[in-house]
Biopython code that builds the backbone (N, CA, C, O; Angstrom):
import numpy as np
from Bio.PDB.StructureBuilder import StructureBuilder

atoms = [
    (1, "UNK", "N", (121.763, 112.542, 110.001)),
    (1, "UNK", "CA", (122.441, 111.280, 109.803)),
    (1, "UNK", "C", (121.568, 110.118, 110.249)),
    (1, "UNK", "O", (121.385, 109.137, 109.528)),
    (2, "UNK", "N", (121.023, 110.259, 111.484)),
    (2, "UNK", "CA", (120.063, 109.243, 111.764)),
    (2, "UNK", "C", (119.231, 109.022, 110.940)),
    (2, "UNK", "O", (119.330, 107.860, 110.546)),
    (3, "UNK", "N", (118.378, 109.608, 110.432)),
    (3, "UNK", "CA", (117.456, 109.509, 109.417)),
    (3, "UNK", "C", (117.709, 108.745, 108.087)),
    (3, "UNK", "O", (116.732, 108.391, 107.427)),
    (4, "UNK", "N", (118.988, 108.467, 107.653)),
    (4, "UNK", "CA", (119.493, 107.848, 106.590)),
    (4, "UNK", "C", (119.595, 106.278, 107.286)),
    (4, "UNK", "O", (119.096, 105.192, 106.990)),
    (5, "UNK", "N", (120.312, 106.651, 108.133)),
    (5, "UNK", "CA", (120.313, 104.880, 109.188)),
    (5, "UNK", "C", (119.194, 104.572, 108.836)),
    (5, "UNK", "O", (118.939, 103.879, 107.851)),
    (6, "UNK", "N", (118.266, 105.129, 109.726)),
    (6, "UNK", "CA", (116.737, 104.333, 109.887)),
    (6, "UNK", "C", (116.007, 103.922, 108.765)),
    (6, "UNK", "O", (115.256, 102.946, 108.752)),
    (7, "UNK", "N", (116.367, 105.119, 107.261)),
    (7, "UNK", "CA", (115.439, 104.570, 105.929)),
    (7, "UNK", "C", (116.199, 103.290, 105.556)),
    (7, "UNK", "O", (115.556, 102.437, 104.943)),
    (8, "UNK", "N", (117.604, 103.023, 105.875)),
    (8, "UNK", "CA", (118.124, 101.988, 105.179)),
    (8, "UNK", "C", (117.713, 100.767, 106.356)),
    (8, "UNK", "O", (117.330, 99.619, 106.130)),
    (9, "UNK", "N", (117.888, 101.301, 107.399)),
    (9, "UNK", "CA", (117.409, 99.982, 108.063)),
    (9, "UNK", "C", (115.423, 99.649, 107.755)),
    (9, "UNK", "O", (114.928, 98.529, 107.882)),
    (10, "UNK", "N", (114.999, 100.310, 107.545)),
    (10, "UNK", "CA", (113.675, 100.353, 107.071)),
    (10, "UNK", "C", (113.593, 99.156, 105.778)),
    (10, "UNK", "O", (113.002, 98.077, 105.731)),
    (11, "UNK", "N", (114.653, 100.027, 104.557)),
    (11, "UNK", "CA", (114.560, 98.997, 103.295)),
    (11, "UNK", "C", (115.060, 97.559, 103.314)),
    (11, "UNK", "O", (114.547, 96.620, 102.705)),
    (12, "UNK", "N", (116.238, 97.515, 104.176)),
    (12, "UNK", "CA", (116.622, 95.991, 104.546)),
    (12, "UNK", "C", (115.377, 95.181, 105.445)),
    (12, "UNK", "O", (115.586, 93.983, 105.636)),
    (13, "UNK", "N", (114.313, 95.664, 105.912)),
    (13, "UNK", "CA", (113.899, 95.210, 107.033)),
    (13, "UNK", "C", (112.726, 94.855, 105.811)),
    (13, "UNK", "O", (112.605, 93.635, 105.704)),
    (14, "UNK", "N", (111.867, 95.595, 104.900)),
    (14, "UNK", "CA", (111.265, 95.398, 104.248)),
    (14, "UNK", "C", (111.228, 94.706, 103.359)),
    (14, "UNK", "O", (110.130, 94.252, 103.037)),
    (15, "UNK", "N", (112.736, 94.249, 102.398)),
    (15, "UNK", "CA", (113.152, 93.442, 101.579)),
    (15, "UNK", "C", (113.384, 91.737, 102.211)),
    (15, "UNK", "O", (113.131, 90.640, 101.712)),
    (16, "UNK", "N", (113.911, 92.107, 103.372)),
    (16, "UNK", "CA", (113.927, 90.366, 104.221)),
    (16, "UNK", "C", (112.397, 89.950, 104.497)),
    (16, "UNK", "O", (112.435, 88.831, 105.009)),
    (17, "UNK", "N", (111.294, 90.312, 104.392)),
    (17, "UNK", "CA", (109.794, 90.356, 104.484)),
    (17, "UNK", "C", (109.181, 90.088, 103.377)),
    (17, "UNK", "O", (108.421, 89.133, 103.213)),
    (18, "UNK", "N", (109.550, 91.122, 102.353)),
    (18, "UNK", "CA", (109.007, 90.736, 100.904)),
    (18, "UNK", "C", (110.245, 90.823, 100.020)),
    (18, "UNK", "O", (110.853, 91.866, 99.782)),
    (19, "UNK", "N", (110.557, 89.581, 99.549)),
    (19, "UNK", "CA", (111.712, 89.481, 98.429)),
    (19, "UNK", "C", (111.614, 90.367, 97.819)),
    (19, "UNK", "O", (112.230, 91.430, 97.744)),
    (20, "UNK", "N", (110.176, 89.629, 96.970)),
    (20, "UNK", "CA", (109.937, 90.278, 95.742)),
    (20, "UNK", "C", (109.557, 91.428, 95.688)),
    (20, "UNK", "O", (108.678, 91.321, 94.833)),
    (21, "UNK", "N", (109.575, 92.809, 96.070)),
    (21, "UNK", "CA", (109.864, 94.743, 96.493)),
    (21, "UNK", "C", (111.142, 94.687, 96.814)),
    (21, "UNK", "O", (111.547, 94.040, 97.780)),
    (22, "UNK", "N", (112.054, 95.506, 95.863)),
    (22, "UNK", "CA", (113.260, 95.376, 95.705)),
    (22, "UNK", "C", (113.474, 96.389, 96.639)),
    (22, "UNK", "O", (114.244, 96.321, 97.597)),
    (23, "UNK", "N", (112.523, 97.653, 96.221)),
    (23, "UNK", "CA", (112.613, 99.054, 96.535)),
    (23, "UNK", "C", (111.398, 100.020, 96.842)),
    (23, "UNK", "O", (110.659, 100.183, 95.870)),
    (24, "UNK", "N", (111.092, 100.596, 97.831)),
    (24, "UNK", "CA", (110.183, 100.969, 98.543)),
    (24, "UNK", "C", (110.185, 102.225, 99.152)),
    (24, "UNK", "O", (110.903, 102.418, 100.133)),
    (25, "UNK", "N", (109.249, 103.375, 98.554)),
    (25, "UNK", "CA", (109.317, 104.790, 98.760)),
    (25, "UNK", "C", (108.086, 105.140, 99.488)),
    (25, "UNK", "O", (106.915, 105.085, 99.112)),
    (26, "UNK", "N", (108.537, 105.468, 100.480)),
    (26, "UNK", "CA", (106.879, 106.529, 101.070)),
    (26, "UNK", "C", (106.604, 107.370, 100.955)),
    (26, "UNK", "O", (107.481, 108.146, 101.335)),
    (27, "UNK", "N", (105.691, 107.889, 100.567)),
    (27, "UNK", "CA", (105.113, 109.245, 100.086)),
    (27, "UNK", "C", (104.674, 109.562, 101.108)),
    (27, "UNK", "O", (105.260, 110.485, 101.673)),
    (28, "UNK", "N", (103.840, 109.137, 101.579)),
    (28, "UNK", "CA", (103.019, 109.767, 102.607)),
    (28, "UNK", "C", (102.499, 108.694, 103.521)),
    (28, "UNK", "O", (102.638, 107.559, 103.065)),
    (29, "UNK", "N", (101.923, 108.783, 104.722)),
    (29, "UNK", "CA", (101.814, 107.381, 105.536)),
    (29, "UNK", "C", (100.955, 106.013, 105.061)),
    (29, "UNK", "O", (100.915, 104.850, 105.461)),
    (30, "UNK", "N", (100.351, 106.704, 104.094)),
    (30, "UNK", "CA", (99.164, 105.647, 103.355)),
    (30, "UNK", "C", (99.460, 105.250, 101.951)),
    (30, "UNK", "O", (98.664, 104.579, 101.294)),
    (31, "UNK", "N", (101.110, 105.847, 101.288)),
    (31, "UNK", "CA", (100.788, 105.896, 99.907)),
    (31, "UNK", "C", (102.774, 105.758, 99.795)),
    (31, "UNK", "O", (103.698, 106.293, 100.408)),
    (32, "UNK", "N", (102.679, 104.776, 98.703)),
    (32, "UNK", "CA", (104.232, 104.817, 98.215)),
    (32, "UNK", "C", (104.864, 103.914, 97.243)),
    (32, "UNK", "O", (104.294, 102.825, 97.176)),
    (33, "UNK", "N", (105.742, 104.039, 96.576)),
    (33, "UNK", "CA", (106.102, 103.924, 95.491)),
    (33, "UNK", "C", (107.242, 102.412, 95.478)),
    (33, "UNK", "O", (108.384, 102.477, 95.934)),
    (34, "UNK", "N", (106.633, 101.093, 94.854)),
    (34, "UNK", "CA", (107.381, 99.872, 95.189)),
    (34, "UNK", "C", (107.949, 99.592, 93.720)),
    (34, "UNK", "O", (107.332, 99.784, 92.672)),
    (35, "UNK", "N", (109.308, 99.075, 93.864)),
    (35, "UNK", "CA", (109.731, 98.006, 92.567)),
    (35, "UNK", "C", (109.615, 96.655, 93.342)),
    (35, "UNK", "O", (110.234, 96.143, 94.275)),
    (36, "UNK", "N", (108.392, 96.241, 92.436)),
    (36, "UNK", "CA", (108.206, 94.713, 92.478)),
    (36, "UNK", "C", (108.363, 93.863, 91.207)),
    (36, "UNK", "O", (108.074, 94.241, 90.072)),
    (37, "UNK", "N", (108.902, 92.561, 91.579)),
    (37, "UNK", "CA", (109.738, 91.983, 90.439)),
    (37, "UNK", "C", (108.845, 91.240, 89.839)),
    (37, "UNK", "O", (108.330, 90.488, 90.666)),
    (38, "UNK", "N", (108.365, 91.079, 88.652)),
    (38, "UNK", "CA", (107.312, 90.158, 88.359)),
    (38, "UNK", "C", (107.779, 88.568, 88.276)),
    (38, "UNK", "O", (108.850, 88.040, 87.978)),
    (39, "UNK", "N", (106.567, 88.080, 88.649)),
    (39, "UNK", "CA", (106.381, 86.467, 89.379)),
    (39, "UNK", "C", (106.302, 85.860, 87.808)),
    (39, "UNK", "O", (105.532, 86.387, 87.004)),
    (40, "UNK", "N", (107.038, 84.867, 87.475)),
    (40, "UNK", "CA", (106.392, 83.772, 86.456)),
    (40, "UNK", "C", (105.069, 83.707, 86.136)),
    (40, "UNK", "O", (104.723, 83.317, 85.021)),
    (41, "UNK", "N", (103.830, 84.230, 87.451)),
    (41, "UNK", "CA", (102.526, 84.296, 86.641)),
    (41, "UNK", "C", (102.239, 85.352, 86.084)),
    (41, "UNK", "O", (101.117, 85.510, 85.603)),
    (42, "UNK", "N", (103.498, 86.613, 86.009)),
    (42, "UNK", "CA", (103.025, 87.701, 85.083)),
    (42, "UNK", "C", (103.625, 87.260, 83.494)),
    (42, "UNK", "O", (103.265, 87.816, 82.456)),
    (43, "UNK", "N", (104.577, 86.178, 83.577)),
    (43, "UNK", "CA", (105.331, 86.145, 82.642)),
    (43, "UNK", "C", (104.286, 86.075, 80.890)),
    (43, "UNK", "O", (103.440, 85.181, 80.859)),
    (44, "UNK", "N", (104.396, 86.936, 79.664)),
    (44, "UNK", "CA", (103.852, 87.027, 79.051)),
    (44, "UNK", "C", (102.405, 87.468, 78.551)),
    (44, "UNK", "O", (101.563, 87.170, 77.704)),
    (45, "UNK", "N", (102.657, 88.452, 79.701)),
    (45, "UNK", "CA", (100.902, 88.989, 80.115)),
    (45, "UNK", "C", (101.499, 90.061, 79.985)),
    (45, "UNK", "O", (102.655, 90.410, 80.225)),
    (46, "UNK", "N", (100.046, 90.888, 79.323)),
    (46, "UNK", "CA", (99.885, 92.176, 78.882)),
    (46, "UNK", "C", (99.853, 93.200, 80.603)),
    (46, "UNK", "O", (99.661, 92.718, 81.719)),
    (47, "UNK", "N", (100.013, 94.110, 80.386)),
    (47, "UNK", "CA", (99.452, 94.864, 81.723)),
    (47, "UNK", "C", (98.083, 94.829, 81.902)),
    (47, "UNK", "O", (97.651, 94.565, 83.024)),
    (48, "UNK", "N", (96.827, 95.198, 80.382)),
    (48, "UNK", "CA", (95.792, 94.971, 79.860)),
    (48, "UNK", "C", (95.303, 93.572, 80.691)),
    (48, "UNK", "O", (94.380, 93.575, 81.505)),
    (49, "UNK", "N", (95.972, 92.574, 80.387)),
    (49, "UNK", "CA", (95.194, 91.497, 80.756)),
    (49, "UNK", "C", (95.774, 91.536, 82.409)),
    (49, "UNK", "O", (94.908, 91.447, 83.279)),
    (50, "UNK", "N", (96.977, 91.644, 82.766)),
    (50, "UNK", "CA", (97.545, 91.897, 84.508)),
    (50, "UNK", "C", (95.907, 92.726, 85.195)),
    (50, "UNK", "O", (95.305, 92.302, 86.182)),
    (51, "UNK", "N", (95.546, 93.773, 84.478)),
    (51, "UNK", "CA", (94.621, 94.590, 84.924)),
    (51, "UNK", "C", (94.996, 94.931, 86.253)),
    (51, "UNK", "O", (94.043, 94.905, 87.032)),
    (52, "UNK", "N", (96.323, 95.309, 86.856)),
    (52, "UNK", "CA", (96.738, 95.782, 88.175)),
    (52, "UNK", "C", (96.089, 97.160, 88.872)),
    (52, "UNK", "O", (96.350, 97.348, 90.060)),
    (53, "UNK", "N", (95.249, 98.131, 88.162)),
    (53, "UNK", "CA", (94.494, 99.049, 88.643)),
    (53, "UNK", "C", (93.672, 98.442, 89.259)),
    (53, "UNK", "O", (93.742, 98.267, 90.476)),
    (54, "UNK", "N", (92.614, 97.953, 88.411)),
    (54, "UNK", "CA", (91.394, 97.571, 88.602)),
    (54, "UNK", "C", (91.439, 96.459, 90.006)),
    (54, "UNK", "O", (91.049, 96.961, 91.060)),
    (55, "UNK", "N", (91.821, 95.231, 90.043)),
    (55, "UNK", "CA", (92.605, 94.630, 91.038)),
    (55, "UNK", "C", (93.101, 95.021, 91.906)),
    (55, "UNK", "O", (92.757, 94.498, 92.965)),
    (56, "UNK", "N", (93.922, 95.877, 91.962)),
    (56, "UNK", "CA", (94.648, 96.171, 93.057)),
    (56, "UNK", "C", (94.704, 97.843, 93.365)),
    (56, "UNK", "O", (95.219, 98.261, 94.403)),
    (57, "UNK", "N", (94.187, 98.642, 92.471)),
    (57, "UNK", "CA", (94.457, 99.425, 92.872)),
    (57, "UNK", "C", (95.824, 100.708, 92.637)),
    (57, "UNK", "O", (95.938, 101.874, 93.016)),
    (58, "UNK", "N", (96.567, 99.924, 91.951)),
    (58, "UNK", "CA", (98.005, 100.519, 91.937)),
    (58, "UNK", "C", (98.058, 100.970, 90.212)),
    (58, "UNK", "O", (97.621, 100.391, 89.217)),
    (59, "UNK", "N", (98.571, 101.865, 90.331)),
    (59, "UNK", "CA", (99.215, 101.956, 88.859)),
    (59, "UNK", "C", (100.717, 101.875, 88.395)),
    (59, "UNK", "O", (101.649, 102.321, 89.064)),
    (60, "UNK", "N", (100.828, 101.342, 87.342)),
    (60, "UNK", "CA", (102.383, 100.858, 86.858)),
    (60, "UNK", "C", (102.802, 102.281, 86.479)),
    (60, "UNK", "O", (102.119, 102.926, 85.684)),
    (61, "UNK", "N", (103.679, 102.677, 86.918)),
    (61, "UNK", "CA", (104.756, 104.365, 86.613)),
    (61, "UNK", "C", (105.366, 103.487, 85.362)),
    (61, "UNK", "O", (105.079, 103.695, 84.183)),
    (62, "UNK", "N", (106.202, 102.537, 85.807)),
    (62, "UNK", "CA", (107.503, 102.158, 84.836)),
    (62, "UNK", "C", (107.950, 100.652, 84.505)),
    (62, "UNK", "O", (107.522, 99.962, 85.431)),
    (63, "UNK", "N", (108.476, 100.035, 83.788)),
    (63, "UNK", "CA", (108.553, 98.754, 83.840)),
    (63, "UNK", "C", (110.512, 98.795, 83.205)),
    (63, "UNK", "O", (111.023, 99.334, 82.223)),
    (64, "UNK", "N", (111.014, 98.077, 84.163)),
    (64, "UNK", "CA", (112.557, 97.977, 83.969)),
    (64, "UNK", "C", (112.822, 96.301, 83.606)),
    (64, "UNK", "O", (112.667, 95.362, 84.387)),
    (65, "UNK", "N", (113.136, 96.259, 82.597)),
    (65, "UNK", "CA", (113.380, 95.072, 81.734)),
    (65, "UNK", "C", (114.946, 95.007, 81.764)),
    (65, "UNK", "O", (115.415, 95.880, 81.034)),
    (66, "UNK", "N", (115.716, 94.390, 82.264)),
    (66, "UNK", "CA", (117.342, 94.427, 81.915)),
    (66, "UNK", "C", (118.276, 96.015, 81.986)),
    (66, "UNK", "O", (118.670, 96.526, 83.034)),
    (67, "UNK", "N", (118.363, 96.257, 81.394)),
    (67, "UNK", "CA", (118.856, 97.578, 80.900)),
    (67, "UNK", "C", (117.781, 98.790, 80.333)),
    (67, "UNK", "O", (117.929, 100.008, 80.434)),
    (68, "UNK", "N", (116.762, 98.114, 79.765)),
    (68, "UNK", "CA", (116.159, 99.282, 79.285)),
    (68, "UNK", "C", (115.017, 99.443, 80.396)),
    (68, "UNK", "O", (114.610, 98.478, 81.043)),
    (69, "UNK", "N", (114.560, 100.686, 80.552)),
    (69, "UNK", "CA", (113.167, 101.394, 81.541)),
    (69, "UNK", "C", (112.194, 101.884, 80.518)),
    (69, "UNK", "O", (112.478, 102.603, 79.560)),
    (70, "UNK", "N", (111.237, 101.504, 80.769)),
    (70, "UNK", "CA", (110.236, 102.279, 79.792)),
    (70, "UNK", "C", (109.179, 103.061, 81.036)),
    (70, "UNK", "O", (108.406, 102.480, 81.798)),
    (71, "UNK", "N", (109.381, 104.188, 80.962)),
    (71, "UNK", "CA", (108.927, 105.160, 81.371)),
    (71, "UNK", "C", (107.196, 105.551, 81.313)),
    (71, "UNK", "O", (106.674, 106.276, 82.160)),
    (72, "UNK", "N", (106.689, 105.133, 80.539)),
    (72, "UNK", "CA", (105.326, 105.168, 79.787)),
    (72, "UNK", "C", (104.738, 104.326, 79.160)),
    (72, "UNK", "O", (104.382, 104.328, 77.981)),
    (73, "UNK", "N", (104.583, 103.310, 80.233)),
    (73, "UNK", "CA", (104.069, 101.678, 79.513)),
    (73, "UNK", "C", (102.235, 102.063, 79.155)),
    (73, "UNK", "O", (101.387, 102.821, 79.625)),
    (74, "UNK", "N", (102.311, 100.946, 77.964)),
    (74, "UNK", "CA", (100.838, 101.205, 77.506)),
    (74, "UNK", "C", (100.293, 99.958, 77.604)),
    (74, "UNK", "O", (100.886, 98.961, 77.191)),
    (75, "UNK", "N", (99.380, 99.932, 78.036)),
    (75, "UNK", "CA", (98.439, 98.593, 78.323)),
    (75, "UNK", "C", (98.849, 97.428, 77.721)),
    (75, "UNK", "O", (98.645, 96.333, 78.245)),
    (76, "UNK", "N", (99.668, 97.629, 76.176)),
    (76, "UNK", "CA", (99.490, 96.430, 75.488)),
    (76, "UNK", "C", (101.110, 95.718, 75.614)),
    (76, "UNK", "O", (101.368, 94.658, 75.044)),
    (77, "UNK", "N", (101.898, 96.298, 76.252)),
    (77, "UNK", "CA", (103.225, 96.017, 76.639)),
    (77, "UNK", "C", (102.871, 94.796, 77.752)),
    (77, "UNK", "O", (101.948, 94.690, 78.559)),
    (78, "UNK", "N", (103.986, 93.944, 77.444)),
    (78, "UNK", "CA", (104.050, 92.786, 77.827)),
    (78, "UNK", "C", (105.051, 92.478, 78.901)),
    (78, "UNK", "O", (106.259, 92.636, 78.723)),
    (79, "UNK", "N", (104.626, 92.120, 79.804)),
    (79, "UNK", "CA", (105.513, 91.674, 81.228)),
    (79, "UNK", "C", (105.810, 90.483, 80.860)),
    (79, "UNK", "O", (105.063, 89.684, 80.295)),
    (80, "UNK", "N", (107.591, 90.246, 81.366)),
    (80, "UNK", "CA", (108.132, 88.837, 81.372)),
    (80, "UNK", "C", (108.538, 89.037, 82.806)),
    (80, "UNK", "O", (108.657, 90.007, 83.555)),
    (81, "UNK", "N", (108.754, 87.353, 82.918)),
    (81, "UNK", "CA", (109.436, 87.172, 84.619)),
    (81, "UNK", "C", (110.815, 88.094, 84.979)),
    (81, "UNK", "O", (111.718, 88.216, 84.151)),
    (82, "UNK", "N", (110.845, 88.487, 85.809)),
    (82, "UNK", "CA", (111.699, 88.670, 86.087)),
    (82, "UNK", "C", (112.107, 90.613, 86.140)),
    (82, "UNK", "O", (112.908, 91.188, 86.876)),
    (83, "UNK", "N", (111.174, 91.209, 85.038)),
    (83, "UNK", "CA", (110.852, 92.723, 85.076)),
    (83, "UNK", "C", (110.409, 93.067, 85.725)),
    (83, "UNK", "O", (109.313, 92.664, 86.112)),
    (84, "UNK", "N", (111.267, 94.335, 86.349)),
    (84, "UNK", "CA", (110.766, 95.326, 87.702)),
    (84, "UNK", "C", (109.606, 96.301, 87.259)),
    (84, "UNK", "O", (109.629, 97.040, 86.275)),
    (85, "UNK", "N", (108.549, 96.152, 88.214)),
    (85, "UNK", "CA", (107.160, 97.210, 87.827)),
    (85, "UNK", "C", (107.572, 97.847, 89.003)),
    (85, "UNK", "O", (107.780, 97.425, 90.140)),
    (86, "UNK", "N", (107.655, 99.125, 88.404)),
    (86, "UNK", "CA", (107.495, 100.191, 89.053)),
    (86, "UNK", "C", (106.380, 101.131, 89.330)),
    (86, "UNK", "O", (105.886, 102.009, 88.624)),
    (87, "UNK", "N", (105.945, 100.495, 91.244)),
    (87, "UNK", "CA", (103.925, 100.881, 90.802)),
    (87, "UNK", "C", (104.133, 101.966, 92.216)),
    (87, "UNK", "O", (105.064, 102.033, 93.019)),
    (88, "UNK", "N", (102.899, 102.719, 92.123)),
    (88, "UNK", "CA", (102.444, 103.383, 92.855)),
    (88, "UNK", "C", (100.871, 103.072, 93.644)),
    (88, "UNK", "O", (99.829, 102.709, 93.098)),
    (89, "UNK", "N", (101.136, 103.370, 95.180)),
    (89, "UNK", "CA", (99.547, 102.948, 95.580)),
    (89, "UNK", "C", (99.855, 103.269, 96.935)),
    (89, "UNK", "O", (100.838, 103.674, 97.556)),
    (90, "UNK", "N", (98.269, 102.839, 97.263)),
    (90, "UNK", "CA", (97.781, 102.758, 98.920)),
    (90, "UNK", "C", (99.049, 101.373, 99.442)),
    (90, "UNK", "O", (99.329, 100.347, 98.823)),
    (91, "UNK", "N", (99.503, 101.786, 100.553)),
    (91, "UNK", "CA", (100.401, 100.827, 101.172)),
    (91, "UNK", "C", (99.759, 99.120, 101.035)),
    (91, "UNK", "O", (100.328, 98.125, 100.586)),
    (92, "UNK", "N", (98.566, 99.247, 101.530)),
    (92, "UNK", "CA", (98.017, 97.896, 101.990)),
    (92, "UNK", "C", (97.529, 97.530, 100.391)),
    (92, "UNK", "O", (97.758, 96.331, 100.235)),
    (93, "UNK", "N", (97.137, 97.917, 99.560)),
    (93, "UNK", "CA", (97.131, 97.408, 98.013)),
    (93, "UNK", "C", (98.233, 97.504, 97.675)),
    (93, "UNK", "O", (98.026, 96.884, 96.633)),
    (94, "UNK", "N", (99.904, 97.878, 97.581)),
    (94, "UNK", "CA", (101.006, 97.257, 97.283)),
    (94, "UNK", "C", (101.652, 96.139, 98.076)),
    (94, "UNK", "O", (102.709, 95.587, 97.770)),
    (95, "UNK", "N", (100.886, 95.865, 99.146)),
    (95, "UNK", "CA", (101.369, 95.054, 99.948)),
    (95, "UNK", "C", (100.008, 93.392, 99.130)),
    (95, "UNK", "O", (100.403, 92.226, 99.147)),
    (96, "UNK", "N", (99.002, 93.667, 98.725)),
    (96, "UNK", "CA", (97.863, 92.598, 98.349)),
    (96, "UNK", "C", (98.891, 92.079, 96.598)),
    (96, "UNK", "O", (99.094, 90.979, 96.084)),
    (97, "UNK", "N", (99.286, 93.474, 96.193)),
    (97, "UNK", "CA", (100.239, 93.214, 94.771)),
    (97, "UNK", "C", (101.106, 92.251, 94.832)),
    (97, "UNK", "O", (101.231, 91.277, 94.091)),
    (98, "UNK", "N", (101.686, 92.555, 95.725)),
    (98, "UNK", "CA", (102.830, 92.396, 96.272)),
    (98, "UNK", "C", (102.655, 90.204, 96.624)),
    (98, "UNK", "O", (103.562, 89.451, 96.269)),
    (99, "UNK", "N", (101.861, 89.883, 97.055)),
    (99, "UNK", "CA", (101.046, 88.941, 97.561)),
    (99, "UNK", "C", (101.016, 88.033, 96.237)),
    (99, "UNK", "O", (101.622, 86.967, 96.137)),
    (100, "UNK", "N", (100.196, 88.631, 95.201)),
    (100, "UNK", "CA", (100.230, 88.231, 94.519)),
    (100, "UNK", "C", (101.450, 88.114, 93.037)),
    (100, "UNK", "O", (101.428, 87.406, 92.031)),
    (101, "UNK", "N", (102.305, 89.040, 93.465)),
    (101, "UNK", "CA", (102.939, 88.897, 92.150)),
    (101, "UNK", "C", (103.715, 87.706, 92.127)),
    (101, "UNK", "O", (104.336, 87.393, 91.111)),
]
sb = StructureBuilder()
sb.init_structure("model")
sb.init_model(0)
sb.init_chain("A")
sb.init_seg("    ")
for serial, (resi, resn, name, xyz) in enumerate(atoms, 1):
    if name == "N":
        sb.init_residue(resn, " ", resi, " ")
    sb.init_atom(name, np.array(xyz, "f"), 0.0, 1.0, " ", f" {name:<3s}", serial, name[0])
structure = sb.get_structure()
């Protein structure tokens, strides 16, 4: 039971810190899985041109637009404000993402 306390007090504690990481998974102490909401400067940008690997390090799993999830985004798919990327990475490069989105 404790253990459920502490992850939720973990995600509230993390979300009052960074708005924009809705949702935040640890894999392992160096590595974990964020929904971050994209910023107006992703708005109408390719992932291709985002280039969020290369940059940062992270790779996009998923991108949640309203209702629909696309599971298997391809480079040429287009981020608007306000769509959840669902990325994976080294803590301290989702935290530089994170910075910047």
């Amino acid at each position: 039971m404790w253990g459920l306390r502490w992850w939720s007090c973990v995600r509230v504690a993390r979300h009052l810190v960074s708005p924009n990481i809705l949702d935040y998974i640890e894999l392992a102490d160096d590595y974990s899985i964020a929904e971050v909401v994209a910023s107006d400067n992703m708005d109408g940008k390719t992932l291709r041109e985002l280039d969020i690997r290369a940059k940062f390090g992270c790779n996009v799993l998923a991108i949640k637009s309203g209702t629909r999830i696309n599971i298997a985004p391809r480079a040429d798919d287009v981020i608007r404000s306000g769509d959840i990327l669902v990325v994976v990475g080294r803590n301290d490069d989702l935290r530089r993402l994170q910075d910047k989105a």
